[in-house]
Biotite code that builds the C-alpha atoms (Angstrom):
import biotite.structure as struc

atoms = struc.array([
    struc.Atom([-4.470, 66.533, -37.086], chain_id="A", res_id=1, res_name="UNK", atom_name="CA", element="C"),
    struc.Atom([-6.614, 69.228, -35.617], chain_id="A", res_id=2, res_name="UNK", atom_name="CA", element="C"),
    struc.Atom([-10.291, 67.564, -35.236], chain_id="A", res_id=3, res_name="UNK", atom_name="CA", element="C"),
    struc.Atom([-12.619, 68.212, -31.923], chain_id="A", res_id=4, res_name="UNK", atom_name="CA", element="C"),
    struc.Atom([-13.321, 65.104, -29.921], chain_id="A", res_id=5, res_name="UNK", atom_name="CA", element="C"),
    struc.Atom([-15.399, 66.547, -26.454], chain_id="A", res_id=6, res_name="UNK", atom_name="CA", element="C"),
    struc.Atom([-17.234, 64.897, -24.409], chain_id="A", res_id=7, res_name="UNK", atom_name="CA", element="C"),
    struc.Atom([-20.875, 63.609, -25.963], chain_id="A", res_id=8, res_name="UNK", atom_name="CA", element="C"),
    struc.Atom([-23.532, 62.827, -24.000], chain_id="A", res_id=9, res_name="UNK", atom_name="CA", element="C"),
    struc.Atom([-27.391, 62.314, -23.885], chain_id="A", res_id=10, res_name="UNK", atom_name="CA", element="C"),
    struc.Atom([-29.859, 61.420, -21.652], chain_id="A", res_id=11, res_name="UNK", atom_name="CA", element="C"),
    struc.Atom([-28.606, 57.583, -21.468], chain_id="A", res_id=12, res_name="UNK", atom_name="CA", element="C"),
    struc.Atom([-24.435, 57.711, -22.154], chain_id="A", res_id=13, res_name="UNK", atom_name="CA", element="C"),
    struc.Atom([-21.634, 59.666, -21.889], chain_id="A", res_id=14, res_name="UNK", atom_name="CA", element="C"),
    struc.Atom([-18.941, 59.458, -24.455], chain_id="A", res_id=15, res_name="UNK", atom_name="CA", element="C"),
    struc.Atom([-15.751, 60.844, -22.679], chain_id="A", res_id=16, res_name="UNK", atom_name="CA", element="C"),
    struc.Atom([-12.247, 61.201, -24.174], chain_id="A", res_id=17, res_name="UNK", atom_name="CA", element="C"),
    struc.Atom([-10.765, 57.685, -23.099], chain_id="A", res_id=18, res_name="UNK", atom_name="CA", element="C"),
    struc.Atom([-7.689, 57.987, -20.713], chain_id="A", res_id=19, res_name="UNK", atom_name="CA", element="C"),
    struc.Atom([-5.565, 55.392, -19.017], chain_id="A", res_id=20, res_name="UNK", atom_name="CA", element="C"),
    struc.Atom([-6.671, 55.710, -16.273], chain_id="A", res_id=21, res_name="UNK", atom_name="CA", element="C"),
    struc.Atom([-10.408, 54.107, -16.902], chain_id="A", res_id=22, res_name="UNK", atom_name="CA", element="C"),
    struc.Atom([-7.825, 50.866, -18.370], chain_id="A", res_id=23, res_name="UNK", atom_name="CA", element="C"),
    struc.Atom([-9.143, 49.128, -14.728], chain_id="A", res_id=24, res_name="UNK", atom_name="CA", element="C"),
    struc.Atom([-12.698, 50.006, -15.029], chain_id="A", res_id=25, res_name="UNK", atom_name="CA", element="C"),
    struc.Atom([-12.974, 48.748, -19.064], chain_id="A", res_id=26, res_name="UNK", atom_name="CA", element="C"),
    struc.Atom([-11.807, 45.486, -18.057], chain_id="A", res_id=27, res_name="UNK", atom_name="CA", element="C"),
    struc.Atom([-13.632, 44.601, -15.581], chain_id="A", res_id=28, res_name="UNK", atom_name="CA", element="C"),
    struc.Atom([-16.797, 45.601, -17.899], chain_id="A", res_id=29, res_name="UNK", atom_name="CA", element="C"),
    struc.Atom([-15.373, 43.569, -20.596], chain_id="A", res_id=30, res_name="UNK", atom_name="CA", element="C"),
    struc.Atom([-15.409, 40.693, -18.687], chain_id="A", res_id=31, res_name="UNK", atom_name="CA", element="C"),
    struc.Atom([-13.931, 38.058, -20.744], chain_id="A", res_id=32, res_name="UNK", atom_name="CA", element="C"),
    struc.Atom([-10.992, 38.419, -23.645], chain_id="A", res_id=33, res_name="UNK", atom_name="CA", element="C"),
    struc.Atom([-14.506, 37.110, -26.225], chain_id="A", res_id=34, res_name="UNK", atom_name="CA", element="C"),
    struc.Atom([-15.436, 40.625, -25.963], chain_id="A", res_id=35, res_name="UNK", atom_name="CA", element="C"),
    struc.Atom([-12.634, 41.293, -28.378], chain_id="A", res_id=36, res_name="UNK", atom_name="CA", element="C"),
    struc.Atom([-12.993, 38.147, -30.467], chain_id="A", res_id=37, res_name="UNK", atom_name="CA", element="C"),
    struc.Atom([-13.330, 39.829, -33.644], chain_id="A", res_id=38, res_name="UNK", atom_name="CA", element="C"),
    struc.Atom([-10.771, 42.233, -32.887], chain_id="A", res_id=39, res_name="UNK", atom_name="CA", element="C"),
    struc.Atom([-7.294, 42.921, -34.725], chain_id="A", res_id=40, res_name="UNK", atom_name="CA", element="C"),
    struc.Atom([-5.270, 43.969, -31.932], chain_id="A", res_id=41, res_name="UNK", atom_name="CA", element="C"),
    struc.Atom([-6.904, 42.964, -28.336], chain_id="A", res_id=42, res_name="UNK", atom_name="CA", element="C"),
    struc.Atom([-5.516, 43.484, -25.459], chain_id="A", res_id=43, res_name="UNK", atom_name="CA", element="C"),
    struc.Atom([-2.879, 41.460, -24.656], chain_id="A", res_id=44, res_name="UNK", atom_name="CA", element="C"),
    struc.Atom([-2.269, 39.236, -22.362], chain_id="A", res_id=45, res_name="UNK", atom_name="CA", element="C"),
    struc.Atom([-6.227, 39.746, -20.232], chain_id="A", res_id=46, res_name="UNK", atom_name="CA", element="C"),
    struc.Atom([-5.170, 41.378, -17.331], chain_id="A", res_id=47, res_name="UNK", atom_name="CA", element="C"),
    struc.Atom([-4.755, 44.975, -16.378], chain_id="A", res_id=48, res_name="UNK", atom_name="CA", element="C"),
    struc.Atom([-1.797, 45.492, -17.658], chain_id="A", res_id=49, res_name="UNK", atom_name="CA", element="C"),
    struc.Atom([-3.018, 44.435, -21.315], chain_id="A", res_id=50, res_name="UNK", atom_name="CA", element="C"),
    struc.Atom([-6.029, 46.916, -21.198], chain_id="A", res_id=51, res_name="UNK", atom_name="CA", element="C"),
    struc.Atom([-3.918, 49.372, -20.317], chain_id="A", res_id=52, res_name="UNK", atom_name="CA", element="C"),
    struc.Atom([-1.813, 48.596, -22.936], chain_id="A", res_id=53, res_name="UNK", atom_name="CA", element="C"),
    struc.Atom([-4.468, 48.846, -25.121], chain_id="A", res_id=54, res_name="UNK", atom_name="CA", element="C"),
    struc.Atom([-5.765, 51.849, -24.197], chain_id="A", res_id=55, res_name="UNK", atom_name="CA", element="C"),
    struc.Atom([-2.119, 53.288, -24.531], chain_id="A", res_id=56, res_name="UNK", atom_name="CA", element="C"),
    struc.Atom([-1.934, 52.262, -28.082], chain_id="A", res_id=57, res_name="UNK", atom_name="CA", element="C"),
    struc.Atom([-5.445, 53.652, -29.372], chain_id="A", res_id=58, res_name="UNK", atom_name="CA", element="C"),
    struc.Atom([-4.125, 57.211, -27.250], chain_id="A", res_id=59, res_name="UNK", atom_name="CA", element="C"),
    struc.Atom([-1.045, 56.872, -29.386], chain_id="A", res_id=60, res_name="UNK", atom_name="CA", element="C"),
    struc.Atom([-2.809, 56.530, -33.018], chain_id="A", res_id=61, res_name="UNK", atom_name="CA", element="C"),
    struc.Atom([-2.626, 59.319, -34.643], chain_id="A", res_id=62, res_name="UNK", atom_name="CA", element="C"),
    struc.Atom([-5.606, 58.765, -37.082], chain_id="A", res_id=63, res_name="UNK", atom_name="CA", element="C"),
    struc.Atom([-8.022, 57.564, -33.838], chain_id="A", res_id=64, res_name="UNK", atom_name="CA", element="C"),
    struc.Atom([-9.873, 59.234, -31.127], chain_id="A", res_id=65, res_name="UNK", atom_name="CA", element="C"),
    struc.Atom([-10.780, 57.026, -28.564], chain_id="A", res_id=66, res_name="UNK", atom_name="CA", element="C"),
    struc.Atom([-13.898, 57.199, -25.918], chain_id="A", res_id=67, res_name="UNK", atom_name="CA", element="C"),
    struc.Atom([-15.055, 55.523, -23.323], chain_id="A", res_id=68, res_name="UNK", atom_name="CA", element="C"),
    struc.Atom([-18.943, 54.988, -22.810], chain_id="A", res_id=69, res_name="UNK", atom_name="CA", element="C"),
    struc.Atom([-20.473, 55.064, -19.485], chain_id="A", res_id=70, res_name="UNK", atom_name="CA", element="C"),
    struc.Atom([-24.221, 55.356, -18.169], chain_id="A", res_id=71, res_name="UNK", atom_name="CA", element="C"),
    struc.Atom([-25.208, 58.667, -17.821], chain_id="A", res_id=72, res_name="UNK", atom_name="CA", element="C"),
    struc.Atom([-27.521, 57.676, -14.870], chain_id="A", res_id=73, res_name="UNK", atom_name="CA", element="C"),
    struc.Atom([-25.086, 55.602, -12.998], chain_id="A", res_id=74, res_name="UNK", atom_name="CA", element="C"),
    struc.Atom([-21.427, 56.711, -14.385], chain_id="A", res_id=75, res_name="UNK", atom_name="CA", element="C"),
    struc.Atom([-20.526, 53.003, -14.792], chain_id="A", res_id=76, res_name="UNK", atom_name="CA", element="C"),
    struc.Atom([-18.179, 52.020, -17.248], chain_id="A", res_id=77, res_name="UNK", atom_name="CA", element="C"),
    struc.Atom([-19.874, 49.783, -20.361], chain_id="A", res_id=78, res_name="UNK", atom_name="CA", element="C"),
    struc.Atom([-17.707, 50.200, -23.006], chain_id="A", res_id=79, res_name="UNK", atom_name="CA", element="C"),
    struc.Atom([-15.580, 51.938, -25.658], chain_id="A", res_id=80, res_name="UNK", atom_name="CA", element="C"),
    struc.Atom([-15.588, 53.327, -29.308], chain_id="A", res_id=81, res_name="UNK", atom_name="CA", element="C"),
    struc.Atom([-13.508, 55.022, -31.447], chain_id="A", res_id=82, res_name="UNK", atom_name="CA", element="C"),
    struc.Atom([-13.414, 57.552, -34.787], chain_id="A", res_id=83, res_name="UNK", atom_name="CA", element="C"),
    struc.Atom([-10.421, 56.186, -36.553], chain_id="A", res_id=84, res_name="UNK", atom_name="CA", element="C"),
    struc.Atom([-8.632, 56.023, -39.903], chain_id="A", res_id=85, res_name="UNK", atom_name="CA", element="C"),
    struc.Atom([-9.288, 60.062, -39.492], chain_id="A", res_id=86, res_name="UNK", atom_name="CA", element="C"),
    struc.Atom([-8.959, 62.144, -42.782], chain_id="A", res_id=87, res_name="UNK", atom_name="CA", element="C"),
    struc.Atom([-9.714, 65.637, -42.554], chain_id="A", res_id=88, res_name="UNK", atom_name="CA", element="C"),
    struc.Atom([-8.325, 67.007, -45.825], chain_id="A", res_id=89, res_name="UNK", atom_name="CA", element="C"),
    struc.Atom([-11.348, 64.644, -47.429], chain_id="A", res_id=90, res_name="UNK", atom_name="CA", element="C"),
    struc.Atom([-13.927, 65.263, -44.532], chain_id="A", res_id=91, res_name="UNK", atom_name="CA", element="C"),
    struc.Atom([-13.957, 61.110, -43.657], chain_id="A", res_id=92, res_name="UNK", atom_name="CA", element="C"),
    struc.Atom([-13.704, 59.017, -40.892], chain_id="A", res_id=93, res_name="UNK", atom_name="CA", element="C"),
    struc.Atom([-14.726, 55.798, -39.991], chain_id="A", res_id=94, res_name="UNK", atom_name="CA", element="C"),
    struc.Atom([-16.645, 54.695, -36.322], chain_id="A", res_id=95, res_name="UNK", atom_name="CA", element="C"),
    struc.Atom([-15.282, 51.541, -35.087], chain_id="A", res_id=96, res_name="UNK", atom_name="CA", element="C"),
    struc.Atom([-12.923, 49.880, -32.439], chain_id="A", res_id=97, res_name="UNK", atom_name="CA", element="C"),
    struc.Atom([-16.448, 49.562, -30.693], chain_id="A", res_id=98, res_name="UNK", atom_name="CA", element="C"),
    struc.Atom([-17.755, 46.709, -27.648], chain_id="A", res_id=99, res_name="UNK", atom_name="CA", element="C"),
    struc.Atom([-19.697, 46.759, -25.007], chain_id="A", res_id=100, res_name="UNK", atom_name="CA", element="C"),
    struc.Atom([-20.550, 44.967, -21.957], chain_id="A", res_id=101, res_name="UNK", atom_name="CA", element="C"),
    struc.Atom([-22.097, 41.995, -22.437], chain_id="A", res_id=102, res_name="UNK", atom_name="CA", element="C"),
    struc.Atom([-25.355, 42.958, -20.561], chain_id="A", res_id=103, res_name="UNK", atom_name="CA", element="C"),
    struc.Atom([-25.207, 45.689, -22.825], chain_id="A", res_id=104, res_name="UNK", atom_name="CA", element="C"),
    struc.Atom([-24.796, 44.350, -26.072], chain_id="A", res_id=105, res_name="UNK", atom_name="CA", element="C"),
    struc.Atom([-28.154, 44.591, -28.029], chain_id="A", res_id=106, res_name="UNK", atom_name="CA", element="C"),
    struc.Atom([-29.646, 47.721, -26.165], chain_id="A", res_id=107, res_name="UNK", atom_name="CA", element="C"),
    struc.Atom([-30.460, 51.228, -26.329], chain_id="A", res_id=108, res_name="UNK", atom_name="CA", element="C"),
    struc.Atom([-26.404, 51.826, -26.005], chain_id="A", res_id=109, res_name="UNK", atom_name="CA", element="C"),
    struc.Atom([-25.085, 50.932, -29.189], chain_id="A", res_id=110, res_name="UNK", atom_name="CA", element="C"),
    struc.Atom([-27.821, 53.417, -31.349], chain_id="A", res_id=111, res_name="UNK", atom_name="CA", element="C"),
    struc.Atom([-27.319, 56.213, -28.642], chain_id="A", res_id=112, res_name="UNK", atom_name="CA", element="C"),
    struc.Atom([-23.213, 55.913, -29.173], chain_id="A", res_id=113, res_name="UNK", atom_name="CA", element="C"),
    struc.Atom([-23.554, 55.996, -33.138], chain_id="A", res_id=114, res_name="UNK", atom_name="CA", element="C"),
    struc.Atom([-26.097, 58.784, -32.812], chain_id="A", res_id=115, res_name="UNK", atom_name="CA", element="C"),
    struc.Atom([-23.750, 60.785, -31.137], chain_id="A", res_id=116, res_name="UNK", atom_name="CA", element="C"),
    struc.Atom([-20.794, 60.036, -32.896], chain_id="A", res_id=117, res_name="UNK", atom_name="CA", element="C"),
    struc.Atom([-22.820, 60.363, -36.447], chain_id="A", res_id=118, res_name="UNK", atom_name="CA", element="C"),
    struc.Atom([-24.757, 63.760, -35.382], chain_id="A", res_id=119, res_name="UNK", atom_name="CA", element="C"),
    struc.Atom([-20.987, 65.264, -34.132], chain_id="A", res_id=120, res_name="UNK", atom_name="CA", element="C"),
    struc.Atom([-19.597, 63.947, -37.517], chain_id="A", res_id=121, res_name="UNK", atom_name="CA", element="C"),
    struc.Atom([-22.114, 65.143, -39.601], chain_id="A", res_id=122, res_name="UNK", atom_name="CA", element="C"),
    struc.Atom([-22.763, 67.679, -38.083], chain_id="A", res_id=123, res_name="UNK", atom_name="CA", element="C"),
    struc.Atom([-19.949, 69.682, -38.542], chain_id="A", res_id=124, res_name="UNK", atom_name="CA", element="C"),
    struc.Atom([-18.184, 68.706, -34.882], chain_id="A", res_id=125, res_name="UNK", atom_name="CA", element="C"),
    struc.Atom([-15.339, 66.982, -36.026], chain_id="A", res_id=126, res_name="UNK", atom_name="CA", element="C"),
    struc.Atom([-14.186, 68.480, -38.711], chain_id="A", res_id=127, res_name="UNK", atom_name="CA", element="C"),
    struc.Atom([-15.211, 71.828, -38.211], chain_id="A", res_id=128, res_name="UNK", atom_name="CA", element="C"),
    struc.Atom([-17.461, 71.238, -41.301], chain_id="A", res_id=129, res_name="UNK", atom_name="CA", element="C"),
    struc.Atom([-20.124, 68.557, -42.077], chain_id="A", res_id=130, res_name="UNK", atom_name="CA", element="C"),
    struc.Atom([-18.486, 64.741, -42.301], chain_id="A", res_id=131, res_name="UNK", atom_name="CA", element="C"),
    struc.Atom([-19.188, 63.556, -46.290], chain_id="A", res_id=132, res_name="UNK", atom_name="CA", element="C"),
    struc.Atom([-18.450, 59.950, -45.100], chain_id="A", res_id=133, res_name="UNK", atom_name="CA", element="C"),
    struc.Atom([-18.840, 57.709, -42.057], chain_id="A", res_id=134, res_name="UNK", atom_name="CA", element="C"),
    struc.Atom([-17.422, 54.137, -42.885], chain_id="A", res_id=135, res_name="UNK", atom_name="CA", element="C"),
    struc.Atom([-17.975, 51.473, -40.767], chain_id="A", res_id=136, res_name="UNK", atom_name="CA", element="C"),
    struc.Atom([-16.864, 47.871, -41.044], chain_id="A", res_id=137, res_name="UNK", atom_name="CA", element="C"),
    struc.Atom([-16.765, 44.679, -39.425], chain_id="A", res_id=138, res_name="UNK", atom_name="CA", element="C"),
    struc.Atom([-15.280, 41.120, -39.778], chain_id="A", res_id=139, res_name="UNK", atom_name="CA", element="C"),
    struc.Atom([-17.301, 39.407, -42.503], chain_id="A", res_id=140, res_name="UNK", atom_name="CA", element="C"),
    struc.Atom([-18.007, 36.756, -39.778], chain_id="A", res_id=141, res_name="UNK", atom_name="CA", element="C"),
    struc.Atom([-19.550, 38.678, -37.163], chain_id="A", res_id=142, res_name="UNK", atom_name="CA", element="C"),
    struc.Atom([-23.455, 38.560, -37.952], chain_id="A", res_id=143, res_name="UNK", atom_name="CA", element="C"),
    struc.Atom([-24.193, 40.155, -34.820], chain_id="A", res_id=144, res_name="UNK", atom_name="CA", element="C"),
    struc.Atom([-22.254, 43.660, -36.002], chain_id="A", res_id=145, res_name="UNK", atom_name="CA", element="C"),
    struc.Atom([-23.007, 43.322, -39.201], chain_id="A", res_id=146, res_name="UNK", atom_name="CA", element="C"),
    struc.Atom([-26.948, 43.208, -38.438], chain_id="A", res_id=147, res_name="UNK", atom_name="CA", element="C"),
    struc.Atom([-26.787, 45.940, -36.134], chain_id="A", res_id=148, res_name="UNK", atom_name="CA", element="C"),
    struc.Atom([-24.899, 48.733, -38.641], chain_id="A", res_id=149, res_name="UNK", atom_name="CA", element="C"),
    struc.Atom([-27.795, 47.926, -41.678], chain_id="A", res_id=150, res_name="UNK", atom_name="CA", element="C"),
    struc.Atom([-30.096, 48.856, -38.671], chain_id="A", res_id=151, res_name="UNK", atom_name="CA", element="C"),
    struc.Atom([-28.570, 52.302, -38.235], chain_id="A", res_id=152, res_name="UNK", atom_name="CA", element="C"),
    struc.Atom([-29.308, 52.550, -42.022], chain_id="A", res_id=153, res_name="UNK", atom_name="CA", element="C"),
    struc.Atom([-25.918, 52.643, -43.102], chain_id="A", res_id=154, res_name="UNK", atom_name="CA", element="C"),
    struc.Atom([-25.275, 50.927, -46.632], chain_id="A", res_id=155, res_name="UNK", atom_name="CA", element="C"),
    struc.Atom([-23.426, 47.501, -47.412], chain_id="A", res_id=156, res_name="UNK", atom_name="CA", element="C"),
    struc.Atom([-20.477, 48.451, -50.119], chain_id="A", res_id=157, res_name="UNK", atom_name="CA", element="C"),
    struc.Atom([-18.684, 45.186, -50.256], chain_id="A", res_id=158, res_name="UNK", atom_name="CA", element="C"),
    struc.Atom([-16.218, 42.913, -49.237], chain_id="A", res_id=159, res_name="UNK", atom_name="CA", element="C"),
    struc.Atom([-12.577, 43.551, -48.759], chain_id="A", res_id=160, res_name="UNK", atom_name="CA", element="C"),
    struc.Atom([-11.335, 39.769, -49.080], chain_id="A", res_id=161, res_name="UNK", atom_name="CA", element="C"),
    struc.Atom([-7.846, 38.185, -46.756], chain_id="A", res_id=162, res_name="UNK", atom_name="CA", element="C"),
    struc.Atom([-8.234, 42.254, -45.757], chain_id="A", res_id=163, res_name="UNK", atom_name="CA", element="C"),
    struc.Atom([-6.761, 41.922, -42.351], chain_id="A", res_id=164, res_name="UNK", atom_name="CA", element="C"),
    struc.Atom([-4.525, 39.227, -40.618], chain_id="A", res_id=165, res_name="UNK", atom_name="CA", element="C"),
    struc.Atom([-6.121, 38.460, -37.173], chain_id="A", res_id=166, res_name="UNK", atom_name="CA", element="C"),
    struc.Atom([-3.841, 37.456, -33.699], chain_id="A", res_id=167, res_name="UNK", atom_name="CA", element="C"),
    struc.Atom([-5.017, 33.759, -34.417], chain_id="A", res_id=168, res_name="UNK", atom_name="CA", element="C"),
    struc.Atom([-3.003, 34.297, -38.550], chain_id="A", res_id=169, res_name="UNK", atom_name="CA", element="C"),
    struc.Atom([-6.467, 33.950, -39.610], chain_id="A", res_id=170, res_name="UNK", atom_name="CA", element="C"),
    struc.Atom([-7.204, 36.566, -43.260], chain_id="A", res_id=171, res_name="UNK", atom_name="CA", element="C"),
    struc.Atom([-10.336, 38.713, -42.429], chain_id="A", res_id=172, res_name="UNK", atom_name="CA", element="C"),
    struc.Atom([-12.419, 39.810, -44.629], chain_id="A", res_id=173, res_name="UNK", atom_name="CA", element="C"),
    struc.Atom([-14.019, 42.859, -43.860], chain_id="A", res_id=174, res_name="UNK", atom_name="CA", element="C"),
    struc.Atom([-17.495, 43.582, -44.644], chain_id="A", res_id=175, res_name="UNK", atom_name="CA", element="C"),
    struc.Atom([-17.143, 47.325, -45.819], chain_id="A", res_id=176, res_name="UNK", atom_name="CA", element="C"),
    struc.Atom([-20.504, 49.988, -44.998], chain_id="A", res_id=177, res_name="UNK", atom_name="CA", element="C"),
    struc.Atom([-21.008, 53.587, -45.343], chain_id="A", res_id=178, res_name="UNK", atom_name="CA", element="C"),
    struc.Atom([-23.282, 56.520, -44.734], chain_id="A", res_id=179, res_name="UNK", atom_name="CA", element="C"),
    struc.Atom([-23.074, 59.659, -46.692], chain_id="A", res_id=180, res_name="UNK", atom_name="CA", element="C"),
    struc.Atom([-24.026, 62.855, -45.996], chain_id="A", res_id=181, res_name="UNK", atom_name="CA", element="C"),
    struc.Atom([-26.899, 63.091, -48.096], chain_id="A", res_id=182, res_name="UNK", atom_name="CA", element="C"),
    struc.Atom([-28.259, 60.017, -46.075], chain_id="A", res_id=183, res_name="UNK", atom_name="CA", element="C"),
    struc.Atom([-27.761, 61.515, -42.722], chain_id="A", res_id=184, res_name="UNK", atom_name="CA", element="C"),
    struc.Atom([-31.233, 63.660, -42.495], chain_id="A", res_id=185, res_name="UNK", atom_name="CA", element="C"),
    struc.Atom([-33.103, 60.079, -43.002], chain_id="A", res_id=186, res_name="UNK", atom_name="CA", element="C"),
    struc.Atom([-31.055, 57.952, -40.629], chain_id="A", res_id=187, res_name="UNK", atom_name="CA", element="C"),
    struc.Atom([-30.787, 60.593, -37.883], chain_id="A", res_id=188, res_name="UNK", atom_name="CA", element="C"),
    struc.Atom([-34.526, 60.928, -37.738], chain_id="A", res_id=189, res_name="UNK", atom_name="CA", element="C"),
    struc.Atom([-35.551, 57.256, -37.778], chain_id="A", res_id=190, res_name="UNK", atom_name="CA", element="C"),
    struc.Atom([-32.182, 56.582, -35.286], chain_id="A", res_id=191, res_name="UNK", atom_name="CA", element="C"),
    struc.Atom([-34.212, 59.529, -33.173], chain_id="A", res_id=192, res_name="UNK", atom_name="CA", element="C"),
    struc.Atom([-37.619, 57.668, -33.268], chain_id="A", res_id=193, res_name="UNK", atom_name="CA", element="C"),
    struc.Atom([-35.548, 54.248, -32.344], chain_id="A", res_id=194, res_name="UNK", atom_name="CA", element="C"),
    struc.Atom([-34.319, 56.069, -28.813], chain_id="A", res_id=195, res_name="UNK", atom_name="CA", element="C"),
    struc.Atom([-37.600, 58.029, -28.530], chain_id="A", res_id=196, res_name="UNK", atom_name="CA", element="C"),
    struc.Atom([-39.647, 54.926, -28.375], chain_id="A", res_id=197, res_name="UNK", atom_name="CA", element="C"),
    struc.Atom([-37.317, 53.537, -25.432], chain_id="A", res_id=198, res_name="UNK", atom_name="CA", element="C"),
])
């Protein structure tokens, strides 16, 4: 799968090509296994070992590019996010496998990320050619995620009911959202006002 996955950055994060060795750095800015509370496949067991784990098994995906997101001012390590289920031949992908530190969580860093991630999608980064479709989706549970994608502007499609089988046997279902390319001019300039007013 040939898509381009550089380094993305702006004047408050850097999105660098996760590697193993940063496993040490993410966990400590995790800070808790809650971080990954609505996640499918968390690292396992907490420790460094599990991160690095982790981090081994989103490298190894074939359909997922995985970055890790630092400060730009400081270089510290606040989180990571991922394109995944990756289809070129129909110009889609889909941004998730995304947390942040909890100081983080609820600033500036979340919009920066998807504005990078969107504007290198859509803008003909990835592909080589403009993205037609960003998906992004979230466990139907997690309010928190799910308030913060209809603020980017994406749109609500549905829910995928017992989607996903969680580490606890619990059936997710998975709130399903979408932008289009067609919607990308709007959302990219009211996700530019957002960070130009911060």
């Amino acid at each position: 799968m040939d898509v381009e996955t550089p380094v993305l950055h702006d004047p408050r994060v850097v999105l660098a090509p996760l590697d193993v060795s940063d496993s040490a750095a993410l966990l400590a800015a995790a800070g808790d296994p809650e971080t990954f509370r609505w996640f499918t496949a968390p690292p396992t067991p907490w420790s460094a070992d599990g991160m690095r784990r982790y981090c081994e098994s989103l490298l190894g995906a074939p359909t997922i590019r995985a970055y890790t997101v630092r400060l730009r001012a400081s270089g510290a390590v606040v989180g990571s996010t991922t394109y995944c289920d990756i289809r070129p031949e129909h110009r889609g992908v889909e941004i998730g496998w995304t947390w942040y530190a909890p100081a983080h969580r609820g600033t500036i860093v979340n919009p920066a990320c998807k504005r990078l991630l969107l504007g290198h999608a859509f803008e003909g980064g990835l592909f080589g050619e403009p993205a037609i479709r960003v998906c992004l989706k979230t466990d139907a549970r997690n309010e928190r995620s799910r308030r913060a994608i209809l603020r980017l502007g994406a749109t609500f499609e549905g829910v995928l009911r017992s989607h996903l089988v969680m580490p606890d046997g619990h059936r997710r279902d998975s709130a399903m959202y979408s932008i289009t390319e067609a919607e990308w001019p709007a959302i990219r300039q009211d996700l530019d006002a957002r960070l130009a007013a911060v």
